[in-house]
RODO-860389 format. One record per residue (C-alpha): x negated, y, z; residue number from 1. Coordinates in steps of 0.25 Angstrom, whole numbers, plus 2048, in hexadecimal, padded with zeros to 3 digits. Each point is the difference from the previous one (the first is absolute). Last residue first. Layout:
N
pt xx:X, yy:Y, zz:Z, num:NUM
...
REM end
This chain:
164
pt xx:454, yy:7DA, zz:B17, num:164
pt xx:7FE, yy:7F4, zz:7F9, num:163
pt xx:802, yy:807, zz:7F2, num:162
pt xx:7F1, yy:808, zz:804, num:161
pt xx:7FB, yy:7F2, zz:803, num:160
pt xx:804, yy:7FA, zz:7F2, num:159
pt xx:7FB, yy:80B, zz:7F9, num:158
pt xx:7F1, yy:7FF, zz:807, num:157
pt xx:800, yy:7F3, zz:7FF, num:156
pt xx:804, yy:801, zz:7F1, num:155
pt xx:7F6, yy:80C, zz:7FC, num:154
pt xx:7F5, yy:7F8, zz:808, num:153
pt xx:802, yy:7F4, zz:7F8, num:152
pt xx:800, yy:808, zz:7F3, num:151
pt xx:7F4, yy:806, zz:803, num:150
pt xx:7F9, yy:7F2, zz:804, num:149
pt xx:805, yy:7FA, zz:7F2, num:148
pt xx:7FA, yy:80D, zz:7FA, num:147
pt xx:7F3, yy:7FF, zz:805, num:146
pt xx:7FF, yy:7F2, zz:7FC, num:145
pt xx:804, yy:803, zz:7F4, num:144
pt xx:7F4, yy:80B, zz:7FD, num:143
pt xx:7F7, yy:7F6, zz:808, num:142
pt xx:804, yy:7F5, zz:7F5, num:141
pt xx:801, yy:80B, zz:7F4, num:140
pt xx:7F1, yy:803, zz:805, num:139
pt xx:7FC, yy:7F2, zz:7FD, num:138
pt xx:807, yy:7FC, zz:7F5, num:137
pt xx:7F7, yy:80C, zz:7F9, num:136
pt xx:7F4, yy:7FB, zz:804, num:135
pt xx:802, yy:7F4, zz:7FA, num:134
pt xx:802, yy:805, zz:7F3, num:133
pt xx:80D, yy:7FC, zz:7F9, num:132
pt xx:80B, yy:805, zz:809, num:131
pt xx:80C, yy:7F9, zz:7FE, num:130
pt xx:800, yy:7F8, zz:80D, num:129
pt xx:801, yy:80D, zz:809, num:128
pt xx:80D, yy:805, zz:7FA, num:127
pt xx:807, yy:7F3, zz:7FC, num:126
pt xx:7FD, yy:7FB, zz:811, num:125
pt xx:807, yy:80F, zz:801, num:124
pt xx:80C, yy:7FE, zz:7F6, num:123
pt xx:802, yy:7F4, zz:805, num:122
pt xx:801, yy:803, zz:810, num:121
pt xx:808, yy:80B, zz:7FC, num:120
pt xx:80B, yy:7F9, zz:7F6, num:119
pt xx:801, yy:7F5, zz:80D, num:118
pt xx:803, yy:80B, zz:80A, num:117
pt xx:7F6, yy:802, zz:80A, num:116
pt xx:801, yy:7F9, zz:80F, num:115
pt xx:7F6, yy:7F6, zz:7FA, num:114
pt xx:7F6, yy:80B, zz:7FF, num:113
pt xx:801, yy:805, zz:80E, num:112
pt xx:7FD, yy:7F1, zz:805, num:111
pt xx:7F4, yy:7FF, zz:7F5, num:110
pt xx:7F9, yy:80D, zz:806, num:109
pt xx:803, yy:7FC, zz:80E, num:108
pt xx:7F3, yy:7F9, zz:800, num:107
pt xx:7F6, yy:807, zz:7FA, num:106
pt xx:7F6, yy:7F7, zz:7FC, num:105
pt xx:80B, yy:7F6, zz:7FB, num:104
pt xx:805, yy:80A, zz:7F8, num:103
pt xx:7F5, yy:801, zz:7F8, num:102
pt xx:7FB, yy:7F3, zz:7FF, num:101
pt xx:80F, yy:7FD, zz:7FA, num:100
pt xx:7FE, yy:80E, zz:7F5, num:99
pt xx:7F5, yy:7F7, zz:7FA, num:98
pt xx:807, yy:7F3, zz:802, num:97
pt xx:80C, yy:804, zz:7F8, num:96
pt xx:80F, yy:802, zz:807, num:95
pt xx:809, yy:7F9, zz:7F9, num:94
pt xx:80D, yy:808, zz:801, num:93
pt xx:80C, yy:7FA, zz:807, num:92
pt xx:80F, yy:803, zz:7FB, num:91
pt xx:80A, yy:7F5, zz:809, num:90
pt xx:808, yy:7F8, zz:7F4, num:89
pt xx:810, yy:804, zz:801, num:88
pt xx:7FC, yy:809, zz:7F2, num:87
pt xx:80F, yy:803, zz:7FB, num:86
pt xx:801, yy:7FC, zz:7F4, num:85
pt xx:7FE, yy:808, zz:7F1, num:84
pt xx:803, yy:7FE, zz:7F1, num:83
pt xx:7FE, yy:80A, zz:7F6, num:82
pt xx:802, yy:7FD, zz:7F3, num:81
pt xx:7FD, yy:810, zz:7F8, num:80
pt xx:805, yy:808, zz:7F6, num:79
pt xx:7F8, yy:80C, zz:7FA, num:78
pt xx:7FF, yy:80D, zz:809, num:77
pt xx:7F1, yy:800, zz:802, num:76
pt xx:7F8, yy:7F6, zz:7F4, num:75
pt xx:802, yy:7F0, zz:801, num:74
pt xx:7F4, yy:7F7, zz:800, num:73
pt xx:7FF, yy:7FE, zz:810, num:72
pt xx:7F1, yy:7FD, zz:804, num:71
pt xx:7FD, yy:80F, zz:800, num:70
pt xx:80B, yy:803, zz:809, num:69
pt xx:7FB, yy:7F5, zz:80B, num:68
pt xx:7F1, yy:808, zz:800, num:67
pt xx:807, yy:80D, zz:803, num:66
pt xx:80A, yy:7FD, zz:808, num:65
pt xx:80E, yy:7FE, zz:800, num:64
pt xx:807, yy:808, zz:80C, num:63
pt xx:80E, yy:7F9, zz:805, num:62
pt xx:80C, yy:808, zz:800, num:61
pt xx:80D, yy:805, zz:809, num:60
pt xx:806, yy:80E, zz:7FD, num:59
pt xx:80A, yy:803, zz:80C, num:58
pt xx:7F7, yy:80C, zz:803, num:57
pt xx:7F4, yy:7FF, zz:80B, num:56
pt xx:7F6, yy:7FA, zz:7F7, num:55
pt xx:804, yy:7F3, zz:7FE, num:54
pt xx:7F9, yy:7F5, zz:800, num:53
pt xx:800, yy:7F2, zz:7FA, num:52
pt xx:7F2, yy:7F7, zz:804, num:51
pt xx:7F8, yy:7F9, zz:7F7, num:50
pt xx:7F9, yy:7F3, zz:7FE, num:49
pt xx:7FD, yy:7FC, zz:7F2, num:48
pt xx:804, yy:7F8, zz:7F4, num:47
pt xx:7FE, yy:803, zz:7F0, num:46
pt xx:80A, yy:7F8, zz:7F7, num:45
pt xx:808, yy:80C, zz:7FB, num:44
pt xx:800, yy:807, zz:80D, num:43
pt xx:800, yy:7F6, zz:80D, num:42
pt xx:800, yy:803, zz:80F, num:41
pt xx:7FF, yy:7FB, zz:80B, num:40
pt xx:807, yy:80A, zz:80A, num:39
pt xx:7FD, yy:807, zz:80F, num:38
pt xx:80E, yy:809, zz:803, num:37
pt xx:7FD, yy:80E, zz:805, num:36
pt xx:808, yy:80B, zz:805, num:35
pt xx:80D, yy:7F4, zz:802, num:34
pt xx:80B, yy:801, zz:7F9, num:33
pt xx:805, yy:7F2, zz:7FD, num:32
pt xx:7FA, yy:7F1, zz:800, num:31
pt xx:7FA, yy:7FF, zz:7F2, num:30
pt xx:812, yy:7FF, zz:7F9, num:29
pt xx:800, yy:810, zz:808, num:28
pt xx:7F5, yy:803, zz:7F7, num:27
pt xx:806, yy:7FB, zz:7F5, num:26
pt xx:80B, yy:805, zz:800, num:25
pt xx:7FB, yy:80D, zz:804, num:24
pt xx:7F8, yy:801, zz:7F3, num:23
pt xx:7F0, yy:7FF, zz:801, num:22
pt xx:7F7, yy:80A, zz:7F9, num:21
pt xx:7F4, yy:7FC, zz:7F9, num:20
pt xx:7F6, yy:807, zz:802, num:19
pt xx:7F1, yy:805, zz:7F7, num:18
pt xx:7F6, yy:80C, zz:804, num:17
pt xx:7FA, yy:80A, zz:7FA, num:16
pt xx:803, yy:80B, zz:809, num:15
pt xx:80E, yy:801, zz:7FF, num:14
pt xx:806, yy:7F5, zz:7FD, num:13
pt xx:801, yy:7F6, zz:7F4, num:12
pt xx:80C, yy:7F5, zz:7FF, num:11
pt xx:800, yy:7F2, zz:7FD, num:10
pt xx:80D, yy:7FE, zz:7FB, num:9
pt xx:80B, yy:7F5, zz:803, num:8
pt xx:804, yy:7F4, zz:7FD, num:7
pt xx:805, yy:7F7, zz:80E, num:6
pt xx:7FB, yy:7F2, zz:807, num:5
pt xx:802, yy:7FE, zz:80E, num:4
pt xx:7F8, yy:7F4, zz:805, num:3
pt xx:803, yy:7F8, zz:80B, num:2
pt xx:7FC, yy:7FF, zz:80F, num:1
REM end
């Protein structure tokens, strides 16, 4: 797919956080308006996956983190070269041998975890594999094995009470 290229601002939210907000036009130029639209993305000569959103309104955006905002050397509500594509490339997270051994002893646990959005998976392999001590890691890998099994459960049980 190609690129789009547009100026723009990178705008702060609420909370601390950075967007930038996506015309119509070119959303409807990515494939149209759907909830959420996989993109590359590239701000001023920094490149990262993202996803646009929308939070319910006709306001369409893709977040720009923390660590991706710092790399860009423009201040909020200066102009900006964005260009973006539609990510056609299948999002699969690395999962690291520590948190493998695990799954592996529990077997559904790598099943229910693939069934998580790519964001999630990421944010919860980042989650364990930041923790410095090794203790640490360890109790955020039970914690997110915890969750990944509550999460399956809520689905299941979702899905079965929509079957009825």
């Amino acid at each position: 797919m190609e690129w789009i290229k547009f100026k723009t601002t990178l705008d702060s939210v609420d909370g601390g956080g950075f967007v930038v907000n996506i015309s119509k036009e070119i959303l409807f130029q990515l494939g149209g308006g759907k909830r959420r639209i996989p993109v590359n993305v590239n701000i001023e000569g920094v490149s990262y996956k993202s996803t646009i959103v929308t939070m319910g309104n006709d306001e369409f955006f893709f977040p720009v983190r923390k660590e991706i905002r710092q790399q860009i050397p423009k201040n909020s509500n200066e102009e900006i070269e964005v260009a973006v594509s539609v990510d056609l490339e299948q999002r699969v997270v690395d999962i690291p041998d520590e948190i493998m051994e695990s799954f592996l002893l529990l077997p559904p646990t790598l099943e229910y975890f693939r069934t998580l959005s790519y964001t999630y998976q990421k944010e919860l392999v980042n989650y364990v594999m930041q923790a410095k001590r090794l203790e640490t890691k360890n109790k955020r890998l039970l914690k997110m094995i915890d969750w990944i099994h509550e999460m399956y459960a809520k689905k299941a049980n979702k899905k079965s009470s929509s079957d009825l």
